[in-house]
VOPAGU-2260 file (C-alpha; in pm, 1 decimal, decimal comma):
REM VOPAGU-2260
SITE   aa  ch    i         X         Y         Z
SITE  UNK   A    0    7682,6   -3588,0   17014,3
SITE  UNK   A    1    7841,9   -3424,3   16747,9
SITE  UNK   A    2    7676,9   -3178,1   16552,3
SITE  UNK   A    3    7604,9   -3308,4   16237,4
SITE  UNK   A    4    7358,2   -3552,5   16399,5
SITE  UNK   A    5    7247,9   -3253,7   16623,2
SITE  UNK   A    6    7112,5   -3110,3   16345,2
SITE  UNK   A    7    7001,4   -3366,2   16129,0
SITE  UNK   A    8    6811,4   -3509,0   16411,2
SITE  UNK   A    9    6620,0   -3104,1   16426,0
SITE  UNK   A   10    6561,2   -3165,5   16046,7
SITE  UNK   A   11    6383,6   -3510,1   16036,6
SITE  UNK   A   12    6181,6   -3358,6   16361,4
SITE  UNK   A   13    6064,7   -3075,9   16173,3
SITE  UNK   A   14    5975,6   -3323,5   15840,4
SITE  UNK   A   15    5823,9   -3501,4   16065,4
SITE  UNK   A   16    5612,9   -3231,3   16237,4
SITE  UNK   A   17    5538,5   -3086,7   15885,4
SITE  UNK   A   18    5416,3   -3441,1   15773,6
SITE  UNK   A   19    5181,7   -3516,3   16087,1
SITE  UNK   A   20    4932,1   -3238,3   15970,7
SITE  UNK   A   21    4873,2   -3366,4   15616,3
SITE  UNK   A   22    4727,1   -3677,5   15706,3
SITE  UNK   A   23    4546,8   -3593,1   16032,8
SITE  UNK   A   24    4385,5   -3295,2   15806,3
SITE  UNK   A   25    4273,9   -3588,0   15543,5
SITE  UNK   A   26    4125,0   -3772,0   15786,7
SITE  UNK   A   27    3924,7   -3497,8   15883,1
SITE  UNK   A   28    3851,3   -3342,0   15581,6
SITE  UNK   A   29    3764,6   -3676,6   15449,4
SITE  UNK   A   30    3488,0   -3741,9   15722,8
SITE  UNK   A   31    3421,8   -3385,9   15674,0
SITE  UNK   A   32    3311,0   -3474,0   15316,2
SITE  UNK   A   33    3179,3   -3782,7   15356,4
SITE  UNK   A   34    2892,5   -3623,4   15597,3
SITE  UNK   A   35    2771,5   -3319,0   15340,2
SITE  UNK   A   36    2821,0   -3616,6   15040,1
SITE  UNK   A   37    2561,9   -3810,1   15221,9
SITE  UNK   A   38    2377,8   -3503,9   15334,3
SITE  UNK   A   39    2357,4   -3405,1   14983,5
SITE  UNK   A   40    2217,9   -3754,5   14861,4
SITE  UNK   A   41    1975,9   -3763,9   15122,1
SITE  UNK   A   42    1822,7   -3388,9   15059,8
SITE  UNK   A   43    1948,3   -3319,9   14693,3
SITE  UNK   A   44    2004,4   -2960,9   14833,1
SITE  UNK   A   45    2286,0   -2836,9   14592,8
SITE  UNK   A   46    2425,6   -2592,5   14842,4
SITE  UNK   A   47    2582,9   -2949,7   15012,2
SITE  UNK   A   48    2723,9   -3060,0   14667,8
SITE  UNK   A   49    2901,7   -2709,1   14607,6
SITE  UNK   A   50    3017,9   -2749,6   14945,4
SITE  UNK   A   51    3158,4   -3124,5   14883,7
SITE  UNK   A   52    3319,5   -2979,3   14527,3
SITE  UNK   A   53    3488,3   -2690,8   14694,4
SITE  UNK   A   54    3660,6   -2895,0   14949,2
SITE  UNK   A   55    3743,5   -3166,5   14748,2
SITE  UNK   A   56    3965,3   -2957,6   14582,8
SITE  UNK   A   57    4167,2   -2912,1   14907,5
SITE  UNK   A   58    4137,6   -3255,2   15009,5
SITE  UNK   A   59    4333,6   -3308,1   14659,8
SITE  UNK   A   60    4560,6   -3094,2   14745,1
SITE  UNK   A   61    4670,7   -3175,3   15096,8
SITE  UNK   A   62    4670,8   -3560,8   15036,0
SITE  UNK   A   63    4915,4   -3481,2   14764,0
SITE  UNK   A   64    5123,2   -3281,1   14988,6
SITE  UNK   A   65    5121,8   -3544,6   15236,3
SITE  UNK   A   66    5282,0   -3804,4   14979,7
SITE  UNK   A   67    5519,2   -3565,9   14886,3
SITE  UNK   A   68    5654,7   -3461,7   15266,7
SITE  UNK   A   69    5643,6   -3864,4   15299,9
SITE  UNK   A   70    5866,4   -3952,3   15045,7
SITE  UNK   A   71    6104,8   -3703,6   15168,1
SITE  UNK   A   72    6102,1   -3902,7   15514,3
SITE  UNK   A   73    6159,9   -4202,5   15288,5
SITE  UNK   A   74    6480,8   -4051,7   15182,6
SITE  UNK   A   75    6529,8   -3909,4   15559,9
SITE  UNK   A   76    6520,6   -4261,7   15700,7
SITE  UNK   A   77    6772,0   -4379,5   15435,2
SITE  UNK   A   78    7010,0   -4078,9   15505,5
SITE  UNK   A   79    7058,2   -4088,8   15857,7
């Protein structure tokens, strides 16, 4: 193997690894969310709907990060 595949093979590994925590975390998060949403509903105690606002927020954030790290394996696959 010569190098330059050596090492672009260690790149798209570590995009990859980078990516795989993004959407695992949304799918989490998004149960996560789902749970005190309902919770909230059910007992209109506002501690659940600060809860559900705060993490929102980060649930914003990490699916957008997760687009962005996938459109970089996009161009990855393309590349190579």
């Amino acid at each position: 193997m010569y190098w330059v595949e050596i090492l672009s093979r260690i790149q798209f590994a570590f995009t990859v690894s980078f990516h795989i925590l993004f959407p695992a975390f949304s799918i989490g998060l998004s149960t996560f969310l789902m749970i005190f949403e309902a919770l909230w509903l059910i007992t209109k105690n506002d501690k659940y709907l600060t809860i559900v606002k705060f993490w929102t927020k980060v649930f914003a954030l990490t699916f957008g990060m997760g687009v962005v790290s996938r459109i970089v394996m996009e161009f990855q696959f393309g590349a190579n």
